[in-house]
PDB file with one MODEL, atoms N, CA, C and O in Angstrom:
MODEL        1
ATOM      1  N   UNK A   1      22.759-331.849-118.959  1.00  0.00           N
ATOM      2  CA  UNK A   1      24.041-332.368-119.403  1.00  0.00           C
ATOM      3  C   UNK A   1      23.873-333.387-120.519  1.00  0.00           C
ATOM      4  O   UNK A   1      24.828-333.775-121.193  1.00  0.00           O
ATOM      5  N   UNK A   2      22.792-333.750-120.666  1.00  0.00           N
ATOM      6  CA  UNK A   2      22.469-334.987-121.714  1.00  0.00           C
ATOM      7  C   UNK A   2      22.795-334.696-123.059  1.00  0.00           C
ATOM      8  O   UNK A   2      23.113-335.622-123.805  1.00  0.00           O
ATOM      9  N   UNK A   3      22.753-333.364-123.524  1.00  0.00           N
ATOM     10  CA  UNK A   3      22.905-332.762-124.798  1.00  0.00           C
ATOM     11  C   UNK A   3      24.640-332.723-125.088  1.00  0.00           C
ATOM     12  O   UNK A   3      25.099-333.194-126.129  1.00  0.00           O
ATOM     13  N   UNK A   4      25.606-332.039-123.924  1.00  0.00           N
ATOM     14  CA  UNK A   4      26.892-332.453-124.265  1.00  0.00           C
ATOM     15  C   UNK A   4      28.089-333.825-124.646  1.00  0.00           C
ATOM     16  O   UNK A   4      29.078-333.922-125.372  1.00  0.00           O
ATOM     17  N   UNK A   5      27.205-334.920-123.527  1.00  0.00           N
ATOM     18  CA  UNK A   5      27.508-336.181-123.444  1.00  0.00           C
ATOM     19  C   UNK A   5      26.809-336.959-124.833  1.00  0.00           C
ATOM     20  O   UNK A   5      27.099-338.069-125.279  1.00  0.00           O
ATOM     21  N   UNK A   6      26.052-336.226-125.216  1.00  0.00           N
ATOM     22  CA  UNK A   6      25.216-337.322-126.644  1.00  0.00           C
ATOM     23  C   UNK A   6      26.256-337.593-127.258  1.00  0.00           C
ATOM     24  O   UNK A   6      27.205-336.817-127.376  1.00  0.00           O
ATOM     25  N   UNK A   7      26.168-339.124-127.879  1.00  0.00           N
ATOM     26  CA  UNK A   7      26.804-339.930-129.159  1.00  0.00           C
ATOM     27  C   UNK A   7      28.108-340.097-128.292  1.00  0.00           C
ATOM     28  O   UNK A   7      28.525-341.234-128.515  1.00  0.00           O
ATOM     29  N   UNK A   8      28.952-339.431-127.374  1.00  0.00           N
ATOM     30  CA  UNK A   8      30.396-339.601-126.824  1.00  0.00           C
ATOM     31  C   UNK A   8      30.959-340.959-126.989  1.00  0.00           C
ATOM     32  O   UNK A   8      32.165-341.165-127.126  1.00  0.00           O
ATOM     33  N   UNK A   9      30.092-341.840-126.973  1.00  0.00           N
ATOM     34  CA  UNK A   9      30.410-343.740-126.386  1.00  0.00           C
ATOM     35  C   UNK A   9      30.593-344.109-128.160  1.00  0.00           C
ATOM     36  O   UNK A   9      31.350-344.959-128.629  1.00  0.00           O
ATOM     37  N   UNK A  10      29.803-343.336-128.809  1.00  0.00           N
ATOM     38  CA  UNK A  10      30.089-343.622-130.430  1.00  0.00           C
ATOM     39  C   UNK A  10      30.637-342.917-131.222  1.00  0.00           C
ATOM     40  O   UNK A  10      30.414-343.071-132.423  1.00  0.00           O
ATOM     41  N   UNK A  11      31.329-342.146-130.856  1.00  0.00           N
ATOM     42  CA  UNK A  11      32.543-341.167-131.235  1.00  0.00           C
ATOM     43  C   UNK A  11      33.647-340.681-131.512  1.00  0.00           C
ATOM     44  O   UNK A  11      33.906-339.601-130.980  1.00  0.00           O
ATOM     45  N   UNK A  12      34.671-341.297-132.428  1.00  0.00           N
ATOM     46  CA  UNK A  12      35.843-341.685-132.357  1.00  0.00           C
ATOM     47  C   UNK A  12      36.562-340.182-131.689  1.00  0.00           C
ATOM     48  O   UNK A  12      35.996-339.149-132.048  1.00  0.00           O
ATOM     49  N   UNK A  13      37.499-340.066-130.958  1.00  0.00           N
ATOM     50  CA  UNK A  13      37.844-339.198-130.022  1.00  0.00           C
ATOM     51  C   UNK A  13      39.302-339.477-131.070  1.00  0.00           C
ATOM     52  O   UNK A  13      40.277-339.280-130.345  1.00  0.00           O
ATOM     53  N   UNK A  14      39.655-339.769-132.156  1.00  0.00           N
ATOM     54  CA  UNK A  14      40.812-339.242-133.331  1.00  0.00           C
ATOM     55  C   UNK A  14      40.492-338.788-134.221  1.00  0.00           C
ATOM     56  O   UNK A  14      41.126-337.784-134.546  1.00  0.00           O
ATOM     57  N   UNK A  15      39.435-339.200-135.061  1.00  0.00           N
ATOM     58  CA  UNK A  15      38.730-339.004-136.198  1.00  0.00           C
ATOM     59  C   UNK A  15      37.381-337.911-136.383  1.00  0.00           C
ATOM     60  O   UNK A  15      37.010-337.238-137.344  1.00  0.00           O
ATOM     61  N   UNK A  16      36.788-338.097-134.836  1.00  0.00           N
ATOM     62  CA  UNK A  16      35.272-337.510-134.414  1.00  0.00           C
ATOM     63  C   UNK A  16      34.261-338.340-135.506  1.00  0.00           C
ATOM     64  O   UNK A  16      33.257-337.726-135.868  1.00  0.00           O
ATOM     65  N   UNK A  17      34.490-339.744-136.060  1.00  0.00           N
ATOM     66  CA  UNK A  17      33.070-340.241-136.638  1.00  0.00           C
ATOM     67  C   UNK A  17      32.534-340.882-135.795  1.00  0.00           C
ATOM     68  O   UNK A  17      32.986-341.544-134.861  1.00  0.00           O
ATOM     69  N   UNK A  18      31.413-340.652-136.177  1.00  0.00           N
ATOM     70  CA  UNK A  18      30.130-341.008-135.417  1.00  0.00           C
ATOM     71  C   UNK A  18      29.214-342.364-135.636  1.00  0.00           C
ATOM     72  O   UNK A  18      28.093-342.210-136.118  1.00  0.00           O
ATOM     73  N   UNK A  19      29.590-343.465-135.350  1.00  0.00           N
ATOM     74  CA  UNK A  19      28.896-344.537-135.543  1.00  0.00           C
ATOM     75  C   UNK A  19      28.894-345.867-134.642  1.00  0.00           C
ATOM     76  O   UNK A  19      29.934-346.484-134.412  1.00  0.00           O
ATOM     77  N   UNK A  20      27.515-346.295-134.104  1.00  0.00           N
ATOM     78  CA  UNK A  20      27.150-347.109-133.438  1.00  0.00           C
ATOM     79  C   UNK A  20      27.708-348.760-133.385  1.00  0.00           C
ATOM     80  O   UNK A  20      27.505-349.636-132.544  1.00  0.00           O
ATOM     81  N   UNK A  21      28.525-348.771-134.710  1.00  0.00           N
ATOM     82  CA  UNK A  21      29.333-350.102-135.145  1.00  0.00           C
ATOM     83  C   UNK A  21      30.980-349.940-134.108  1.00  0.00           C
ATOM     84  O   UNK A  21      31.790-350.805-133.775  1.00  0.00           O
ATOM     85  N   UNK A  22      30.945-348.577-133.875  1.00  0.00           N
ATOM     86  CA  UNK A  22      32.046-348.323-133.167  1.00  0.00           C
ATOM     87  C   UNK A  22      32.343-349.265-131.932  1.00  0.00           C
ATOM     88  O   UNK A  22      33.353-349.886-131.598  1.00  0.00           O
ATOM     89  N   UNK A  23      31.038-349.133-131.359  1.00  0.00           N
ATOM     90  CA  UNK A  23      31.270-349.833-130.033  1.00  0.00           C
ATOM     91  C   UNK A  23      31.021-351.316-129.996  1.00  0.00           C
ATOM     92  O   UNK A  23      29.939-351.899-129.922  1.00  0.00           O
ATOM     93  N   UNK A  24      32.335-351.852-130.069  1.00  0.00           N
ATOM     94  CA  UNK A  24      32.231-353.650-130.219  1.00  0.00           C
ATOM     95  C   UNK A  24      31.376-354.106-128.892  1.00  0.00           C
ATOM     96  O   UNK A  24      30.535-355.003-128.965  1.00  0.00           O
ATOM     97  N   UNK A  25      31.689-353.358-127.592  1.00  0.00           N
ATOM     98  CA  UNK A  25      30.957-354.297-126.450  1.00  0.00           C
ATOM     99  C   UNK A  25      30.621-352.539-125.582  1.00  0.00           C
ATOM    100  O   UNK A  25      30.668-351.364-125.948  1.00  0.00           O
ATOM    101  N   UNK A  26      30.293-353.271-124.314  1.00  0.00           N
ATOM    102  CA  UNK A  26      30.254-351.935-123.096  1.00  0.00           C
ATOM    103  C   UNK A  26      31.867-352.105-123.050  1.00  0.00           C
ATOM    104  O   UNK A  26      32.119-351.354-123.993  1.00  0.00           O
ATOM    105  N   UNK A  27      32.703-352.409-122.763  1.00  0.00           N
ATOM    106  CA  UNK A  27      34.264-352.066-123.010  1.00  0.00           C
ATOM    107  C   UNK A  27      35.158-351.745-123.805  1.00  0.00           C
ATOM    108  O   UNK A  27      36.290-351.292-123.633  1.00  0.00           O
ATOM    109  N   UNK A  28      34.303-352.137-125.117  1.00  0.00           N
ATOM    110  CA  UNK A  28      35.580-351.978-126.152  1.00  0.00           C
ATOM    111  C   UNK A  28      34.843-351.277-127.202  1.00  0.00           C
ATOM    112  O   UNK A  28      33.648-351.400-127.470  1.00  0.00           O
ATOM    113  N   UNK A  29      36.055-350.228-127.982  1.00  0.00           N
ATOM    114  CA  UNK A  29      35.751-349.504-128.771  1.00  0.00           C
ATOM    115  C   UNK A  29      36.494-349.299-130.084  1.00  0.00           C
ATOM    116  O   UNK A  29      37.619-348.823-129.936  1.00  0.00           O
ATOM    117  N   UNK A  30      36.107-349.560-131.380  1.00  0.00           N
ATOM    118  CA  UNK A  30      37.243-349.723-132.292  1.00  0.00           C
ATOM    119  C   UNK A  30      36.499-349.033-133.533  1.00  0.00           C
ATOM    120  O   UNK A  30      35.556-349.552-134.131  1.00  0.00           O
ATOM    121  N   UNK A  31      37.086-347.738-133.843  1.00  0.00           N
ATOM    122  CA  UNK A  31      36.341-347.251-135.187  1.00  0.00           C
ATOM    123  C   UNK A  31      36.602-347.815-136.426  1.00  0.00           C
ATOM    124  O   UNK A  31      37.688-348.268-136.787  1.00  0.00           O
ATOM    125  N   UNK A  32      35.122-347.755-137.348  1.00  0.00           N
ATOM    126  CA  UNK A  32      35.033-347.443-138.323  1.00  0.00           C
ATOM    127  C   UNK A  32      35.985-347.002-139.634  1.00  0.00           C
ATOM    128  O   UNK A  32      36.621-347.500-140.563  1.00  0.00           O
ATOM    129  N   UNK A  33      35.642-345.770-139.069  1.00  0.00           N
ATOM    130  CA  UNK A  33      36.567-344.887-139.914  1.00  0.00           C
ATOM    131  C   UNK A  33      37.788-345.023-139.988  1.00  0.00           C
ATOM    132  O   UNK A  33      38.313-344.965-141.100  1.00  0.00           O
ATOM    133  N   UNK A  34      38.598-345.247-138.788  1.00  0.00           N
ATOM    134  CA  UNK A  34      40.051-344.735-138.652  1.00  0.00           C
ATOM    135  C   UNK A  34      40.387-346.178-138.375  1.00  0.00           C
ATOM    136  O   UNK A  34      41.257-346.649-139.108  1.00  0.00           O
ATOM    137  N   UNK A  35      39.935-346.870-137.580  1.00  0.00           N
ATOM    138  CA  UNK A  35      40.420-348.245-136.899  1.00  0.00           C
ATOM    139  C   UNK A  35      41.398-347.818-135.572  1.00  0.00           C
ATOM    140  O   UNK A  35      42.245-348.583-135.111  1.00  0.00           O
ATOM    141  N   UNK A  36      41.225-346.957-135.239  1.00  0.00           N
ATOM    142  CA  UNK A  36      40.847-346.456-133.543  1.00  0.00           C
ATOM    143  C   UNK A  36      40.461-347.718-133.186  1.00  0.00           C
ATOM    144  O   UNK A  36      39.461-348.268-133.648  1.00  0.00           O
ATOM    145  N   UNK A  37      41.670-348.511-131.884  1.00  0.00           N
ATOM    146  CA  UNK A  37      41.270-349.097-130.939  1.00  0.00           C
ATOM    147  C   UNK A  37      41.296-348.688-129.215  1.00  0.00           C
ATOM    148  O   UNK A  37      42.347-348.770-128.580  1.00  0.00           O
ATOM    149  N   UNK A  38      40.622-348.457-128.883  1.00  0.00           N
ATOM    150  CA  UNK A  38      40.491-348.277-127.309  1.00  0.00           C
ATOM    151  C   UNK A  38      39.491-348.276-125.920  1.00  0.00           C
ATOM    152  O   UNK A  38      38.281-348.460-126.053  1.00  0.00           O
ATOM    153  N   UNK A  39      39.846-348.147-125.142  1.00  0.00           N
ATOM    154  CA  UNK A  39      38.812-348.710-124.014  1.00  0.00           C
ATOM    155  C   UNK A  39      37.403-347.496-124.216  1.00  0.00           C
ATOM    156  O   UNK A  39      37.420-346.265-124.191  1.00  0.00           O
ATOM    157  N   UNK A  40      36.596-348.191-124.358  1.00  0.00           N
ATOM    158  CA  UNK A  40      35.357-347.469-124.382  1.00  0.00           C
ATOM    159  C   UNK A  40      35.123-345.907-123.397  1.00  0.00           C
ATOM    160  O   UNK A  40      34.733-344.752-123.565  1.00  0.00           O
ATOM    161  N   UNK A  41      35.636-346.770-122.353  1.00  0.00           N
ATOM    162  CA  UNK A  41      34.868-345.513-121.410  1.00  0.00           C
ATOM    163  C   UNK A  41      35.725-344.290-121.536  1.00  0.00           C
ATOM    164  O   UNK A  41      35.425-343.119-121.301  1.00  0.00           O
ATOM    165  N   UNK A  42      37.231-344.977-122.098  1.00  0.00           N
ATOM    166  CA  UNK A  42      38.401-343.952-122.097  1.00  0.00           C
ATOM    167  C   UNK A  42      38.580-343.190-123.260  1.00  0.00           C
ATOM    168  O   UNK A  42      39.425-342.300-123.159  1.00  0.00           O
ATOM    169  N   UNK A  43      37.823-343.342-124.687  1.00  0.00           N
ATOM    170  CA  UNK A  43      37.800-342.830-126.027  1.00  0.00           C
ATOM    171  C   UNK A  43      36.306-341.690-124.883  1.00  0.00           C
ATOM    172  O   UNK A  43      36.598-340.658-124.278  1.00  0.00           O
ATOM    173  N   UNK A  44      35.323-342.115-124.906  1.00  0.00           N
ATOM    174  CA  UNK A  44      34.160-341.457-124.384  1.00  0.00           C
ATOM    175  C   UNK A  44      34.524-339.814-123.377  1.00  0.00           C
ATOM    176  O   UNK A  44      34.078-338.683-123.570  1.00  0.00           O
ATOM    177  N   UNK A  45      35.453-340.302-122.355  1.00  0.00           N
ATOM    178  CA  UNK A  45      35.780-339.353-121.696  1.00  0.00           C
ATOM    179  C   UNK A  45      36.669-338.574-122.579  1.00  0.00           C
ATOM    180  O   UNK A  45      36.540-337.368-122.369  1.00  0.00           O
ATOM    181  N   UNK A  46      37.702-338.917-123.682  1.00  0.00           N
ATOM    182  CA  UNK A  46      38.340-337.821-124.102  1.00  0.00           C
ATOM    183  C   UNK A  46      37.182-336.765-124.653  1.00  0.00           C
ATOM    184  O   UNK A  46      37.202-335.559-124.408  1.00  0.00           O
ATOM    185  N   UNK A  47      36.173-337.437-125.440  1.00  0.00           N
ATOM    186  CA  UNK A  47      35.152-337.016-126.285  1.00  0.00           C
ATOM    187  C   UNK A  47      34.165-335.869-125.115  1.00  0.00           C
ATOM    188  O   UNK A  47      33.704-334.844-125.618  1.00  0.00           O
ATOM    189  N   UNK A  48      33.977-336.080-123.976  1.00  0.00           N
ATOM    190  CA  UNK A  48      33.248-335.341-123.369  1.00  0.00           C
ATOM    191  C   UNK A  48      34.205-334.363-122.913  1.00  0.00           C
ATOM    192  O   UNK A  48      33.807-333.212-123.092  1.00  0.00           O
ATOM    193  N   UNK A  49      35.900-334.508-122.119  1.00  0.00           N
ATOM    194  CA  UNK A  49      36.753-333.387-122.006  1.00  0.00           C
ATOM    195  C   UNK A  49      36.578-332.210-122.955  1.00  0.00           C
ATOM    196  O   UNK A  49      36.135-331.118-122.600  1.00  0.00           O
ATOM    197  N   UNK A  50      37.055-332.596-124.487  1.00  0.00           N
ATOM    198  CA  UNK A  50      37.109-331.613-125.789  1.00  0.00           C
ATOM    199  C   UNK A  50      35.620-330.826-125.441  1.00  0.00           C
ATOM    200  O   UNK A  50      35.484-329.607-125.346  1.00  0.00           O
ATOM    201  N   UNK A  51      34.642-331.764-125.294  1.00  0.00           N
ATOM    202  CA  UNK A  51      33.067-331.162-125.602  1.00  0.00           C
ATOM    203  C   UNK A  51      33.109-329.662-124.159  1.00  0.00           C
ATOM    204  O   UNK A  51      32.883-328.457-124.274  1.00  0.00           O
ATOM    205  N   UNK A  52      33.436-330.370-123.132  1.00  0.00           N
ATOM    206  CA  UNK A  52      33.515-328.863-121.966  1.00  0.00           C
ATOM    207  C   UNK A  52      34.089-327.978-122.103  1.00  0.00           C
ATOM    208  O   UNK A  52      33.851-326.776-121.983  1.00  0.00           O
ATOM    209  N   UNK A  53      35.293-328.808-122.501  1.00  0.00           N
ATOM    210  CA  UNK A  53      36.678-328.021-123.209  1.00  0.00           C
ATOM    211  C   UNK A  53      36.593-326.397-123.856  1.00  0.00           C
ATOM    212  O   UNK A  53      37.191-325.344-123.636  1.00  0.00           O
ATOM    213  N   UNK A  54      35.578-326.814-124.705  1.00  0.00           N
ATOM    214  CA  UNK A  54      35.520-326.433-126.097  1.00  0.00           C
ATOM    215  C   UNK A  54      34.036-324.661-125.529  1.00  0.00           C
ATOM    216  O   UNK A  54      33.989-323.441-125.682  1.00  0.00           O
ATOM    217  N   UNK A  55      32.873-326.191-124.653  1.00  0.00           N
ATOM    218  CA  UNK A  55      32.357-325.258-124.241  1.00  0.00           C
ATOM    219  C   UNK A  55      32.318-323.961-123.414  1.00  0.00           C
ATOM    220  O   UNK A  55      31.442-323.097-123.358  1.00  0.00           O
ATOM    221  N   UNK A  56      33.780-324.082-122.641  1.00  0.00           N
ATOM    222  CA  UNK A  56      34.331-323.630-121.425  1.00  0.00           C
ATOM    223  C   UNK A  56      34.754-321.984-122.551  1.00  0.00           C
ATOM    224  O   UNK A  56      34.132-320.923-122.510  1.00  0.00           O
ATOM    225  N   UNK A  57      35.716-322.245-123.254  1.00  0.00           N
ATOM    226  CA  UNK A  57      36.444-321.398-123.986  1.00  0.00           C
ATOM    227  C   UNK A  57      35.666-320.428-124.676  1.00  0.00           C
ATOM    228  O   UNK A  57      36.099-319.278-124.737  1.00  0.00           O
ATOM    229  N   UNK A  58      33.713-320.958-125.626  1.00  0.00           N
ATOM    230  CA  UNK A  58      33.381-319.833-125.798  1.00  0.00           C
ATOM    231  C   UNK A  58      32.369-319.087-124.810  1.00  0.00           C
ATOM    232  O   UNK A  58      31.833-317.986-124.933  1.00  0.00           O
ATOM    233  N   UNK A  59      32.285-319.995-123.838  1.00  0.00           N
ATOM    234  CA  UNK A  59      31.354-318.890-122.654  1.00  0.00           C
ATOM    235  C   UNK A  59      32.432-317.452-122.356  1.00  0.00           C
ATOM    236  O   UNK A  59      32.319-316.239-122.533  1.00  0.00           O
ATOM    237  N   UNK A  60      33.362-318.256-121.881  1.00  0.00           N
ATOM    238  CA  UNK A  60      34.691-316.803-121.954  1.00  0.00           C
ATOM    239  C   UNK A  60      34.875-315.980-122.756  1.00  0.00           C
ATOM    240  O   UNK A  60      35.692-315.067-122.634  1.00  0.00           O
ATOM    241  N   UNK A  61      34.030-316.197-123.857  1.00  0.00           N
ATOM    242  CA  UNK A  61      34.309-315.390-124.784  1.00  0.00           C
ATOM    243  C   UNK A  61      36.153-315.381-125.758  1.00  0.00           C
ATOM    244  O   UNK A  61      36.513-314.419-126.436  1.00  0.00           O
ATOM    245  N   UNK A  62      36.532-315.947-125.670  1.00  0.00           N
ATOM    246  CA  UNK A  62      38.121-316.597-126.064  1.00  0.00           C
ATOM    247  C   UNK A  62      37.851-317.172-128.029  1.00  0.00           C
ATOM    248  O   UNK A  62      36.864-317.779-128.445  1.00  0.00           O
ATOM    249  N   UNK A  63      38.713-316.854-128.621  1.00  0.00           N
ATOM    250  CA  UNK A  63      38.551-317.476-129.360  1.00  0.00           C
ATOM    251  C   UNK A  63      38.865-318.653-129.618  1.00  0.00           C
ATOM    252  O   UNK A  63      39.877-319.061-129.047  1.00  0.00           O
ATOM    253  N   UNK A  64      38.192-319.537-130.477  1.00  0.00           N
ATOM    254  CA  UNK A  64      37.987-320.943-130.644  1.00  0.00           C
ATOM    255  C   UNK A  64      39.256-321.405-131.636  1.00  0.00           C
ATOM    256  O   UNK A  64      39.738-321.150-132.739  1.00  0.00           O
ATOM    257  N   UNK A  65      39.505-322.465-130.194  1.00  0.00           N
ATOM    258  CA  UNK A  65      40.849-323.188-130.942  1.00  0.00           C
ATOM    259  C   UNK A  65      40.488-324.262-132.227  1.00  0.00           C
ATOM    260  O   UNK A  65      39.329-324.478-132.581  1.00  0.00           O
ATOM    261  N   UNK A  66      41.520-324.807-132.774  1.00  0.00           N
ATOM    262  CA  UNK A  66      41.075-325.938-133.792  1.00  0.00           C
ATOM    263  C   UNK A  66      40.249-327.329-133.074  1.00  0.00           C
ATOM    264  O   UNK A  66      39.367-328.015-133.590  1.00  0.00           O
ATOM    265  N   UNK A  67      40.632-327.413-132.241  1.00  0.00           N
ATOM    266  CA  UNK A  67      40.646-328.626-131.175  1.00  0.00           C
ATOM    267  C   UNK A  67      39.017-328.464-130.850  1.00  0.00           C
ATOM    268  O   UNK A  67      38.275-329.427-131.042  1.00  0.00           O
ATOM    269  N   UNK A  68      38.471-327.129-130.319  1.00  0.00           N
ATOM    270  CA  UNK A  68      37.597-326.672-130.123  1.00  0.00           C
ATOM    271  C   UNK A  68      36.314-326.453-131.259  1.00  0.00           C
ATOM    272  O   UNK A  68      35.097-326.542-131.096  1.00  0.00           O
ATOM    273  N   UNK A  69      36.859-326.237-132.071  1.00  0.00           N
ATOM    274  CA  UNK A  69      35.964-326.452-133.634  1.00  0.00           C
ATOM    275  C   UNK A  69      35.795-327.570-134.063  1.00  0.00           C
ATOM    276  O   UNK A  69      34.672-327.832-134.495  1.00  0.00           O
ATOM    277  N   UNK A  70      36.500-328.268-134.084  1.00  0.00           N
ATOM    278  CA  UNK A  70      36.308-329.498-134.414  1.00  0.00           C
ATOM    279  C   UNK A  70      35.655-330.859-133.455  1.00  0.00           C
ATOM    280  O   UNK A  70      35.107-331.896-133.828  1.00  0.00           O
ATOM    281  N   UNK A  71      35.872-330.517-132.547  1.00  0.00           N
ATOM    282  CA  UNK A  71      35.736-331.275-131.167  1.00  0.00           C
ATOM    283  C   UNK A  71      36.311-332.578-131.479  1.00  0.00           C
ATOM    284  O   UNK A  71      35.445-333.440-131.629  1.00  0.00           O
ATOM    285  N   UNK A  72      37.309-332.914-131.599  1.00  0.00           N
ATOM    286  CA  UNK A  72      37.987-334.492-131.806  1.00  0.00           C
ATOM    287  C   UNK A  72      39.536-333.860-132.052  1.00  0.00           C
ATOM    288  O   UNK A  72      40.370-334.034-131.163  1.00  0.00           O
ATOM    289  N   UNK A  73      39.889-333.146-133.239  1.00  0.00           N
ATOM    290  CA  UNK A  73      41.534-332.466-133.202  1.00  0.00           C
ATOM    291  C   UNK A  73      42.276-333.444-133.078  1.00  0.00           C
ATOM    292  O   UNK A  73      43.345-333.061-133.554  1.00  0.00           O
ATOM    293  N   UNK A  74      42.405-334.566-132.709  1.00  0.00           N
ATOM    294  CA  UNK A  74      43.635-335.002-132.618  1.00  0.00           C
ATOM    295  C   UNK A  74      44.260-335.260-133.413  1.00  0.00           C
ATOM    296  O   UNK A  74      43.876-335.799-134.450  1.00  0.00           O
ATOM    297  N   UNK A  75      45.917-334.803-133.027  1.00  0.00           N
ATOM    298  CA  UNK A  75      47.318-334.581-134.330  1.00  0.00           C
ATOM    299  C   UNK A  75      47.332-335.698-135.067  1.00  0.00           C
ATOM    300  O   UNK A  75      47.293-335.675-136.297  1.00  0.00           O
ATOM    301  N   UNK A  76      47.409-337.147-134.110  1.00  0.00           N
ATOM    302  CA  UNK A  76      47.749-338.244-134.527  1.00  0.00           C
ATOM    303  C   UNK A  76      47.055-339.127-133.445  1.00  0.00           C
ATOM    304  O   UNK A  76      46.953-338.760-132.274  1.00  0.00           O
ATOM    305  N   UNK A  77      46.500-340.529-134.002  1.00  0.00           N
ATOM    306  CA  UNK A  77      45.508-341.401-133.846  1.00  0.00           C
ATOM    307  C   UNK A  77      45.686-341.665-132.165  1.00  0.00           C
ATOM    308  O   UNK A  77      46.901-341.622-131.976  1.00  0.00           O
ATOM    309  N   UNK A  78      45.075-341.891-131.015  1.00  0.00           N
ATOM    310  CA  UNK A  78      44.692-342.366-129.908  1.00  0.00           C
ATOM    311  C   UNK A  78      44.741-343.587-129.582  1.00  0.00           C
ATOM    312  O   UNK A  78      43.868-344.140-130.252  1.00  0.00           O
ATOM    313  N   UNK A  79      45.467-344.641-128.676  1.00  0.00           N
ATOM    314  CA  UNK A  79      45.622-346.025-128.809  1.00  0.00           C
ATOM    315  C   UNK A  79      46.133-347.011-129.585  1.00  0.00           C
ATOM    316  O   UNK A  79      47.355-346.866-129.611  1.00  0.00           O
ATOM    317  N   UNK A  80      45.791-347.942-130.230  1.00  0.00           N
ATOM    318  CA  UNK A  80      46.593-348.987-130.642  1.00  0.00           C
ATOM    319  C   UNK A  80      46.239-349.070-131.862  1.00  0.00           C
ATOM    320  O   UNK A  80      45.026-348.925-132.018  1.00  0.00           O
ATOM    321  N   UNK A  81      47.235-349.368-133.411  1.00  0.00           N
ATOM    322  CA  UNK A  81      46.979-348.836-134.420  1.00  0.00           C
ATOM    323  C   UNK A  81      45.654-349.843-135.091  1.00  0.00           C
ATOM    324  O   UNK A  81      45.130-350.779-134.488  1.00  0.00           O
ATOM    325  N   UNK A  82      45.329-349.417-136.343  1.00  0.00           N
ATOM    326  CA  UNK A  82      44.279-349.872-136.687  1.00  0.00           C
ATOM    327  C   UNK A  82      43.781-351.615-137.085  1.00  0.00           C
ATOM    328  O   UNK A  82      44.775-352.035-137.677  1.00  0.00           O
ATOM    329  N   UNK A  83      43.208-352.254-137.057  1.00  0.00           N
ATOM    330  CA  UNK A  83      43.148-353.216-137.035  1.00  0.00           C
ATOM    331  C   UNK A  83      43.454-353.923-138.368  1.00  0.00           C
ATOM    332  O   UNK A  83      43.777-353.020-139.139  1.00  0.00           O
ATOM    333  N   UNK A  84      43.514-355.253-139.090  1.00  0.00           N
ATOM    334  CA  UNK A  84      43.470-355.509-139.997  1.00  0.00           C
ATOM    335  C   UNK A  84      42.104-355.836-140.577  1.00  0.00           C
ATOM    336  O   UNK A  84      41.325-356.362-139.782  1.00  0.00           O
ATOM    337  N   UNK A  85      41.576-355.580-142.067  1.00  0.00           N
ATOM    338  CA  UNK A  85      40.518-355.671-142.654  1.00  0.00           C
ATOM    339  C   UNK A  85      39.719-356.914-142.151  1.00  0.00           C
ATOM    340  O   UNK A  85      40.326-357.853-141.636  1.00  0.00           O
ATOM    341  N   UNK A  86      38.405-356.928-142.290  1.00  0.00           N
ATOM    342  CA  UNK A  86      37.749-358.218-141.722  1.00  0.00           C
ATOM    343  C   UNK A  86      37.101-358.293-140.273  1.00  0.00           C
ATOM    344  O   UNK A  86      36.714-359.290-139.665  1.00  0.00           O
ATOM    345  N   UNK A  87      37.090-356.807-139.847  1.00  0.00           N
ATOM    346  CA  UNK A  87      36.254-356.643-138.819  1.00  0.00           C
ATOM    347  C   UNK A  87      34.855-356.394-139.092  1.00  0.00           C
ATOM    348  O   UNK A  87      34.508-356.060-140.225  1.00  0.00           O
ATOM    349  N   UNK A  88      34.055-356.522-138.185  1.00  0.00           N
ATOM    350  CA  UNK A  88      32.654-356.069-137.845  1.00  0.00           C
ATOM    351  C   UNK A  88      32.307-355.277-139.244  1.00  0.00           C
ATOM    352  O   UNK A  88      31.596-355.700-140.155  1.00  0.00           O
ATOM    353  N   UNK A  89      33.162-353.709-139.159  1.00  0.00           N
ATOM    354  CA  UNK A  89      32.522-352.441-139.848  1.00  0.00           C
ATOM    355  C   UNK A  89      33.335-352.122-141.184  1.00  0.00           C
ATOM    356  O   UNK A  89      33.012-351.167-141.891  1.00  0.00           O
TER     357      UNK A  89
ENDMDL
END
């Protein structure tokens, strides 16, 4: 399972970027990229749902949704809007 769960905790679950500046503490999580704010463990679990999600659909042989290709998809941003300039990243 180690291979599906990789990077999840540094993963924006709106955007899907990938960076270690993401994670302000073990609780808190605020991207980079997008300025995605939200609870760590709760950005992480969306990020591993999509990842089963995604994996579930082509074992079935089903074709692959957008959501599923992309593994992140989301329409519009996750949590609380982006922060003002002058953070960390």
């Amino acid at each position: 399972m180690q291979g599906r769960s990789r990077h999840t905790s540094q993963t924006c679950s709106a955007c899907a970027a990938v960076d270690r500046e993401s994670r302000e503490s073990q609780a808190s999580f605020r991207c980079c990229q997008c300025g995605l704010r939200a609870r760590a463990d709760h950005n992480a679990a969306i990020n591993i749902l999509r990842r089963n999600t995604a994996s579930m659909i082509v074992e079935e042989g089903q074709p692959l949704s957008v959501e599923a290709i992309t593994i992140g998809g989301a329409s519009r941003p996750l949590g609380n809007p982006p922060l003002a300039s002058g953070g960390r990243c």
